[in-house]
C-alpha positions as CSV (number, residue, x, y, z in Angstrom):
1,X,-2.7,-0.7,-52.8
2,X,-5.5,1.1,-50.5
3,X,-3.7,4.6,-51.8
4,X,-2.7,5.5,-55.1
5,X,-0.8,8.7,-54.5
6,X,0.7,9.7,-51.0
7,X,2.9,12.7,-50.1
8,X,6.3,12.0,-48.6
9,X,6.2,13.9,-45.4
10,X,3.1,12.7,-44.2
11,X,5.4,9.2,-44.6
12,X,7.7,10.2,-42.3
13,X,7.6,8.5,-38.8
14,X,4.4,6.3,-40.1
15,X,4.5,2.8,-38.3
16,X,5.3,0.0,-40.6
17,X,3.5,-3.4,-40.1
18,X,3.7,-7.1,-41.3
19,X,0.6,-9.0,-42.7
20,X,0.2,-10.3,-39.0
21,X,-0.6,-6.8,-37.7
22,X,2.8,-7.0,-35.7
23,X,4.5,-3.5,-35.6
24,X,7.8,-3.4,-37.7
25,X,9.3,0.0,-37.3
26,X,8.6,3.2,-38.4
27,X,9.3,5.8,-41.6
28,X,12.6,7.8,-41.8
29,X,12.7,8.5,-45.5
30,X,11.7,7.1,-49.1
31,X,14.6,5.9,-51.2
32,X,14.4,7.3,-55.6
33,X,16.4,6.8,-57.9
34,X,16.9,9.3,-61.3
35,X,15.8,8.2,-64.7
36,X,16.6,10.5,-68.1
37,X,13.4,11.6,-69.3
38,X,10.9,10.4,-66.9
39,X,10.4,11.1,-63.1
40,X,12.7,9.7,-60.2
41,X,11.4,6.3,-59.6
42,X,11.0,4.9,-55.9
43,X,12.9,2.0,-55.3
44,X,11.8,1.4,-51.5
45,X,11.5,2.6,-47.9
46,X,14.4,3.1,-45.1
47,X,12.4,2.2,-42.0
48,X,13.9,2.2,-38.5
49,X,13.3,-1.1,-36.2
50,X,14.1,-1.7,-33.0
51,X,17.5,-0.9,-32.0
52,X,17.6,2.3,-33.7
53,X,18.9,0.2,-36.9
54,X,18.0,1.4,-40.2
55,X,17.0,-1.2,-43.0
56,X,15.9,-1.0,-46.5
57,X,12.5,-2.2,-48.1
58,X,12.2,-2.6,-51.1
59,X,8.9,-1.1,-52.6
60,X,7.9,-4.5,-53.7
61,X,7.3,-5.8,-50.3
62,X,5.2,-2.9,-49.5
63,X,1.8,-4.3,-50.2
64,X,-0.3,-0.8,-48.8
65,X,0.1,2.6,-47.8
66,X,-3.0,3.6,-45.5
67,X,-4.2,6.1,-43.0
68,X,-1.0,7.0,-41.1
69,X,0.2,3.0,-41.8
70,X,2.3,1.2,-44.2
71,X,1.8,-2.9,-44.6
72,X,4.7,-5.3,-45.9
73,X,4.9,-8.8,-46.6
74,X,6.5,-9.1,-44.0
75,X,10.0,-10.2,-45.2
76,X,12.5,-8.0,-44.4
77,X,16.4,-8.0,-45.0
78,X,17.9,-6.9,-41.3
79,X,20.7,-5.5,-42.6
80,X,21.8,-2.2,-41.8
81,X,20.8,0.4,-45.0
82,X,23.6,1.4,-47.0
83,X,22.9,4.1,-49.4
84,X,24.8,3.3,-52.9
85,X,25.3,5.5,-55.7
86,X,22.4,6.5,-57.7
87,X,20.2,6.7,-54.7
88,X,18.6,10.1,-53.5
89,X,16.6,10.1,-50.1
90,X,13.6,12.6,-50.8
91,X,13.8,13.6,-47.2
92,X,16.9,14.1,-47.0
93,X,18.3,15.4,-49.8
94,X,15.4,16.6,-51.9
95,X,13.7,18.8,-49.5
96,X,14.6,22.3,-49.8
97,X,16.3,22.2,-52.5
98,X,16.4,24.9,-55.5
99,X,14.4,24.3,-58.5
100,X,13.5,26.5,-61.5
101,X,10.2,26.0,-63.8
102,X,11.2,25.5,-67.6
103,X,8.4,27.6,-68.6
104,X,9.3,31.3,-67.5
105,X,12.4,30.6,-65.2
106,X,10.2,31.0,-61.6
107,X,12.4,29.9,-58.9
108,X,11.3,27.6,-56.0
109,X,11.9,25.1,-53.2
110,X,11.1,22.3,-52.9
111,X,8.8,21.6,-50.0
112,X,7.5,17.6,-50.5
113,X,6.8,15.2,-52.6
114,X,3.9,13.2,-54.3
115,X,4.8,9.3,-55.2
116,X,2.3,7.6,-57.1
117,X,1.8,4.2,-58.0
118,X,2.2,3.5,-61.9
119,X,1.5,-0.4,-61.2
120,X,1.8,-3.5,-58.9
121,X,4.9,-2.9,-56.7
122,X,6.0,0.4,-59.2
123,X,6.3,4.1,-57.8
124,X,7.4,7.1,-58.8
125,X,7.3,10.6,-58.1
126,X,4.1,12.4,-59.7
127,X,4.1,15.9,-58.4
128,X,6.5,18.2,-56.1
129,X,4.9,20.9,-53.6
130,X,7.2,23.8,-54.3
131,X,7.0,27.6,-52.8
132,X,8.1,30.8,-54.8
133,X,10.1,33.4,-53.2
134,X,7.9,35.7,-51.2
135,X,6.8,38.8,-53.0
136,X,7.1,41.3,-49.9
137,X,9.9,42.3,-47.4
138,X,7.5,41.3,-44.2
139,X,8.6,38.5,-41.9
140,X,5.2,36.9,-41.6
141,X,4.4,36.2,-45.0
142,X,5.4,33.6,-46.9
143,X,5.7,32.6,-50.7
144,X,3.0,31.7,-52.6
145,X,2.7,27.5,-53.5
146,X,2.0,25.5,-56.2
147,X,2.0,22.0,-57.5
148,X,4.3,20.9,-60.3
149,X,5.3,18.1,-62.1
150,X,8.7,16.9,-62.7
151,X,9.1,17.5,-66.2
152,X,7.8,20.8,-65.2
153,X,11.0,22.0,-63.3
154,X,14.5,21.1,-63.5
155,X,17.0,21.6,-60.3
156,X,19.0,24.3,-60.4
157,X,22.0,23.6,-57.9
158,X,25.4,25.0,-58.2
159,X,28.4,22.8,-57.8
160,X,29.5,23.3,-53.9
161,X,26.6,25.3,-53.1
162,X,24.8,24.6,-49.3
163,X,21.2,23.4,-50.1
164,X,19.0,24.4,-47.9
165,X,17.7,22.3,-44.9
166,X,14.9,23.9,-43.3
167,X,12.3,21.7,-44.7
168,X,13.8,18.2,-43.4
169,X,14.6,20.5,-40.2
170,X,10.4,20.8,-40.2
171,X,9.6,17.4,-40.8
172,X,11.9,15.8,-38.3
173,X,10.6,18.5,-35.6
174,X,9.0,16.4,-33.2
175,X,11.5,13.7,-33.1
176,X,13.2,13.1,-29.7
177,X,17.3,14.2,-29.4
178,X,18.0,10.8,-29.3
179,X,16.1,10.2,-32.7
180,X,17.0,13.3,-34.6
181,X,20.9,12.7,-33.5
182,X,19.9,8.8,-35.4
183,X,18.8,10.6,-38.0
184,X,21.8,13.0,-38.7
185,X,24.5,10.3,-38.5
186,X,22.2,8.5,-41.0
187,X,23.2,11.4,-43.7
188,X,25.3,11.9,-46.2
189,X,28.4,14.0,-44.1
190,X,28.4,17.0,-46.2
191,X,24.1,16.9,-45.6
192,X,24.8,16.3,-41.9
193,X,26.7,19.2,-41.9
194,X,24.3,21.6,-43.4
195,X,21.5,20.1,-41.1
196,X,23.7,20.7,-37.7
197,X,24.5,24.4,-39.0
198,X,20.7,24.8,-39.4
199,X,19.5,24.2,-36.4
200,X,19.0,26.3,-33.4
201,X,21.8,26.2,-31.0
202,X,19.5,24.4,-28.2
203,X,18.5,21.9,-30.6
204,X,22.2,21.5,-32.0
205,X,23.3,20.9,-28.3
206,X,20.3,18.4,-27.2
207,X,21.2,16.4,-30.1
208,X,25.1,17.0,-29.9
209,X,24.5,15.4,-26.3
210,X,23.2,12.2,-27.7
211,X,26.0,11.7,-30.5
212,X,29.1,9.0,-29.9
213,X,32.3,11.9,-29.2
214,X,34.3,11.3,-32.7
215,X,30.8,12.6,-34.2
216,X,30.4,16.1,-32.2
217,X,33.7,16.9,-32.5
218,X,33.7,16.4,-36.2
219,X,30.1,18.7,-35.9
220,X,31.8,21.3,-33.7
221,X,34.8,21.0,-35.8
222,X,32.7,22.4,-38.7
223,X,31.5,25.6,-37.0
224,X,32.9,28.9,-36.9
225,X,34.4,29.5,-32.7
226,X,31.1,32.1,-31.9
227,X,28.8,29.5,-32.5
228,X,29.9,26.4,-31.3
229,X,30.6,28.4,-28.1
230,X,26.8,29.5,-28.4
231,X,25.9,25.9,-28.7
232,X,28.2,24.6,-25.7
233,X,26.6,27.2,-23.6
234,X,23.2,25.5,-24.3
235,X,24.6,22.0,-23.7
236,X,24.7,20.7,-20.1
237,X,27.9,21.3,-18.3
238,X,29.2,17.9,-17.8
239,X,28.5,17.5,-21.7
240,X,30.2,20.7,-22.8
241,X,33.0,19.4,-20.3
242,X,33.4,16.1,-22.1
243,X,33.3,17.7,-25.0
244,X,36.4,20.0,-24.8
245,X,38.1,17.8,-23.3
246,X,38.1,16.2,-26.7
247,X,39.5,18.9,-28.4
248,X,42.8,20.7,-29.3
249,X,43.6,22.0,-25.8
250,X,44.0,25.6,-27.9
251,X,40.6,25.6,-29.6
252,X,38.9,23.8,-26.4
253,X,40.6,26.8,-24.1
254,X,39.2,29.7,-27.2
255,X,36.1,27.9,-26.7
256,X,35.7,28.6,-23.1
257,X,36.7,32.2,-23.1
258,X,34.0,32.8,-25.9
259,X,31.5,31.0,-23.8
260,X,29.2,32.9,-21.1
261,X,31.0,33.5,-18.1
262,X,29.1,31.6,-15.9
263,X,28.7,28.6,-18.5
264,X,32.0,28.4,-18.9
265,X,33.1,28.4,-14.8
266,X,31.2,25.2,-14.4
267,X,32.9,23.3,-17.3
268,X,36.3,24.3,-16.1
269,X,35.7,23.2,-12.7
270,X,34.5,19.7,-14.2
271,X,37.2,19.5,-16.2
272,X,39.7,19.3,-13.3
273,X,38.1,15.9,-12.0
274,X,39.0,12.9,-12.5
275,X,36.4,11.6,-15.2
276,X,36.1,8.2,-12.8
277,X,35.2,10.3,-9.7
278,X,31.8,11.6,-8.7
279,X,33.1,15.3,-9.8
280,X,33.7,13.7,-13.2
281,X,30.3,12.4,-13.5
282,X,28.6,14.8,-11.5
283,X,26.0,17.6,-13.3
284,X,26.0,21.1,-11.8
285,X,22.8,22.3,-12.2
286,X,21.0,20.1,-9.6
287,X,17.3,22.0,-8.2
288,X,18.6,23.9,-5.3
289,X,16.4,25.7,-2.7
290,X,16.4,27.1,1.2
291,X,15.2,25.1,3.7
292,X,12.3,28.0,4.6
293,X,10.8,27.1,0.7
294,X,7.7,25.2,0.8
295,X,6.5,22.3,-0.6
296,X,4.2,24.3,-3.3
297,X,7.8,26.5,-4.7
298,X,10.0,23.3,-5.3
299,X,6.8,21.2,-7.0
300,X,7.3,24.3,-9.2
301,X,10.8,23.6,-9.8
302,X,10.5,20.3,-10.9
303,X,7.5,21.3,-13.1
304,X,9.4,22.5,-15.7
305,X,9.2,20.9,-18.8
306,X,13.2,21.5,-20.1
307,X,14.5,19.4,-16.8
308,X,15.8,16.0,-17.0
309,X,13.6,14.0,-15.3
310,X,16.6,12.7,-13.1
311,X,17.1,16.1,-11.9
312,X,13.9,16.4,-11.1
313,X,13.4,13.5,-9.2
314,X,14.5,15.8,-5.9
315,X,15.3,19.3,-5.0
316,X,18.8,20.1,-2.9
317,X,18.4,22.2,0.3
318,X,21.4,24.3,1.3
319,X,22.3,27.3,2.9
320,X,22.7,30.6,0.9
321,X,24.1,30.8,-1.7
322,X,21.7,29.0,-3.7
323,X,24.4,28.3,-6.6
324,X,27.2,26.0,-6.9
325,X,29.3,26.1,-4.8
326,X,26.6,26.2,-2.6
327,X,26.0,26.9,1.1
328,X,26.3,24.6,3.7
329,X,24.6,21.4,2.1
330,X,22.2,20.3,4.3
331,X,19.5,17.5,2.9
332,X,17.6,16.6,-0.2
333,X,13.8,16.2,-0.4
334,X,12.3,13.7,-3.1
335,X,9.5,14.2,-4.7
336,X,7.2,11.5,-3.6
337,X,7.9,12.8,-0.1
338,X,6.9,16.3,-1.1
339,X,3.1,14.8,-2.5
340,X,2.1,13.5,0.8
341,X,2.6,17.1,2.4
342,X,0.4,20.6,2.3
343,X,1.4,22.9,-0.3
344,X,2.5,25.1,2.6
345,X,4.7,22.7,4.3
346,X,8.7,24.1,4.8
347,X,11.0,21.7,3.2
348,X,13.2,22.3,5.9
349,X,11.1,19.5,8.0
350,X,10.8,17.1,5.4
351,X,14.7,16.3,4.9
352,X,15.7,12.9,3.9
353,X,18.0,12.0,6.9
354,X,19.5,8.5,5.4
355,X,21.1,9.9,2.7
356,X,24.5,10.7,3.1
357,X,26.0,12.9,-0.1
358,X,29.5,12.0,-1.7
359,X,32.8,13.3,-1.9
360,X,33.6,14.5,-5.6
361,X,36.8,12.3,-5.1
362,X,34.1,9.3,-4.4
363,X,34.9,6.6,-7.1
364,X,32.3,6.2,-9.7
365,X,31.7,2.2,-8.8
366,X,30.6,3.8,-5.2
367,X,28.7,6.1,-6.4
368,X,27.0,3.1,-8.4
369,X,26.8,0.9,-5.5
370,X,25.2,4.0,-3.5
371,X,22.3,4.3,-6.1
372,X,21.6,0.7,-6.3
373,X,21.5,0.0,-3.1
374,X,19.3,2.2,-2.2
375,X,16.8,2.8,-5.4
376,X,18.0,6.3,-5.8
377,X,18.2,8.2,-9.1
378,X,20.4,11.1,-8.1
379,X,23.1,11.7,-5.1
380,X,24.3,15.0,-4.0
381,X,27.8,15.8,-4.5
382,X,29.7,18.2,-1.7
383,X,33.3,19.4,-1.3
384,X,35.3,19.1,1.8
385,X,33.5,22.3,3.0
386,X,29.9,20.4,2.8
387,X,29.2,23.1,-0.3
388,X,26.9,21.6,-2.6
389,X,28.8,20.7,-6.0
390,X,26.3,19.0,-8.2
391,X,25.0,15.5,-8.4
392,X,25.2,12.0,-10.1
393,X,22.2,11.2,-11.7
394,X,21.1,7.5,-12.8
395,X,21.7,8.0,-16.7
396,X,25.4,9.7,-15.6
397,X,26.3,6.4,-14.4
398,X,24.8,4.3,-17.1
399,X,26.5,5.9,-19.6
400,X,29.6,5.8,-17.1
401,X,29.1,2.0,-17.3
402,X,28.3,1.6,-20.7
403,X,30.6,0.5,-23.3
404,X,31.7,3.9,-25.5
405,X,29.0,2.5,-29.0
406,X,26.3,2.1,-26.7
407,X,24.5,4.3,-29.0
408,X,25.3,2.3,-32.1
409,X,24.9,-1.2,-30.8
410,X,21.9,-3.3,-31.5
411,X,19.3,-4.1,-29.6
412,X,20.7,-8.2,-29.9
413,X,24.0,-7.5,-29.0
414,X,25.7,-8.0,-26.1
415,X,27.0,-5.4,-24.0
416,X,29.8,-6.9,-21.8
417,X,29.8,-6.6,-18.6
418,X,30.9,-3.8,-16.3
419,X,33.8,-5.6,-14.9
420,X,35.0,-7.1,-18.2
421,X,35.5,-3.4,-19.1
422,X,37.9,-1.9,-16.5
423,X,39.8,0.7,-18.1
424,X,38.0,0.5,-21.2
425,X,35.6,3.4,-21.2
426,X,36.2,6.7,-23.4
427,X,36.0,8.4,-19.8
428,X,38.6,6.3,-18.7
429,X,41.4,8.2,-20.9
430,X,40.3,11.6,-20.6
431,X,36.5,12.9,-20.3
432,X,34.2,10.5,-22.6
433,X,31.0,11.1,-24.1
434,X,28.2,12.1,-20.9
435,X,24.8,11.3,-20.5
436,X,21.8,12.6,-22.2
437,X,20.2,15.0,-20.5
């Protein structure tokens, strides 16, 4: 082994390869297992590969742990990681929690952990990075740290008691929605649960928006009214709209008074459309400017960094108001177009005349046929009024056309075909799960 001793959190999201050099996957957690009288020994690694599966390896296949790499022999079981009884995931379920020194009671958390190898092929946890409660009232100073080993502490965790989650909440920061919603589902429920409750309600509705339906519901099921209404408000519409739809029609209708006005107006009005019309698939907060705008104000727009890239692919021009429902709709500019133009130029001139918006009655297959045909990764969406509603972005129809595990299916399965699936689709029945945004 190139490393004798190696701290757990600087594991996590550290590429795994084989002898070959040939990338593997990466980190998610390292799998223990408690002993009476000695220290948790490791028993191996959950690593995602490609297809957002999650496999075990077993320690003894892990043949170093370098610079920001781990190296295996190279065989690895594909099958999907099971966690059996016996088995704690440091990660998981050991950071943050409660621990209490034998010698003079201190309190602290647990904030990582140190695994070190004893011999060939034979971890086990050496020392724990723990902070003590912080000695002053101010919210900028935190409690002092210090290193222990584990004969030095023992846990202190009441039956039923939340543990805390803001440590894995800090080491799975920079993972995508898409990964961190992996990552929760990967959980132990009841850990899932104090994770989701944890988070900020912008984070909790980015990764709410890349969960299969049965999941957020059973999230949202779990928090008090105020603050799943907080974290719908976050969400975009045509999520939040798929998401009550899947409700109690009580709790989804106590929901949308507790939500912000305006929040709340756009998921109602999505709601009334049929889920396999471009109003069903449509999102409602497209860019939308006046023709007299220039080219320098919408390159602004689309600068932001919280936009979809979708969305941002054009910018609507209407006539006041600027909101939907809109003015008079009255062309889209795309981006590209916008580059080869002065900052000063009036985006009233540079209309794209050849495309024609949609009806929010327009069937979802047209609307499909409508962005193939023509390369396009949005279309505008107007009512019989030419107001402009919203649009249909690229990954709305994917996930339209996708089967309802998409998120869960692996990377060698086969997804069956669109027209093998008529009628099949979560949407289909009532408002299904929408795209990530």
């Amino acid at each position: 082994m190139s490393a004798t001793r190696v701290f757990v959190a600087r594991l996590a999201g550290c590429t795994v390869f084989d002898p070959a050099g040939d990338r593997v996957g990466k980190v998610r957690d390292v799998l223990v297992v408690y002993r009476t009288g000695k220290p948790p020994r490791v028993v191996g690694l959950i690593v995602e590969i490609p297809g957002k599966r999650r496999v075990f390896v077993s320690i003894g296949r892990v043949t170093s742990i370098g610079a920001g790499q781990i190296i295996t022999t190279g065989l690895i079981n594909v099958r999907r990681f099971e966690q059996r009884g016996g088995e704690v995931r440091v990660i998981a379920e050991l950071f943050g929690r409660r621990v209490v020194f034998r010698n003079g009671g201190d309190e602290a958390t647990i904030e990582d952990v140190a695994i070190e190898e004893q011999g060939p092929g034979e971890w086990q946890i050496s020392q724990l990075f723990v902070r003590k409660p912080k000695t002053t009232a101010s919210p900028f100073v935190k409690g002092p740290t210090t290193f222990a080993t584990w004969n030095e502490i023992r846990e202190e965790q009441e039956v039923g008691e939340a543990q805390s989650a803001e440590q894995l909440i800090a080491t799975y920061a920079d993972l995508k929605p898409a990964d961190l919603a992996n990552t929760l589902l990967d959980l132990p429920q009841e850990r899932m649960i104090e994770v989701a409750e944890e988070l900020s309600d912008d984070r909790l509705a980015d990764v709410l928006e890349e969960m299969p339906e049965s999941d957020q519901v059973h999230i949202l099921a779990q928090l008090d009214d105020d603050r799943a209404a907080d974290v719908l408000d976050q969400m975009q519409p045509d999520d939040a709209a798929d998401l009550i739809a899947q409700l109690p029609e009580d709790r989804g209708e106590h929901l949308l008074e507790l939500m912000e006005p305006e929040e709340a107006e756009d998921v109602r009005m999505l709601l009334r459309f049929d889920p396999e019309t471009a109003g069903g698939l449509m999102t409602t907060e497209p860019i939308i400017l006046s023709a007299d705008a220039t080219v320098a104000e919408a390159l602004a727009s689309i600068r932001r960094s919280e936009l979809a890239p979708a969305l941002a692919a054009g910018v609507c021009i209407t006539l006041p108001p600027y909101e939907s429902p809109t003015g008079r709709f009255l062309g889209m500019v795309h981006f590209q177009r916008m580059l080869r133009y002065p900052p000063h130029e009036r985006l009233g001139t540079l209309l794209d005349q050849s495309l024609d918006p949609v009806g929010v009655r327009t069937s979802a297959a047209e609307v499909s046929r409508i962005l193939a045909s023509y390369n396009l990764v949005q279309v505008p969406v107007v009512d019989e009024q030419h107001r402009l509603l919203g649009v249909v972005t690229i990954d709305d129809v994917l996930d339209y056309l996708l089967p309802d595990d998409w998120r869960s299916i692996d990377e060698n399965d086969e997804l069956p075909a669109a027209e093998q699936r008529a009628g099949t689709n979560g949407r289909r029945a009532g408002r299904g799960t929408s795209s990530p945004q």
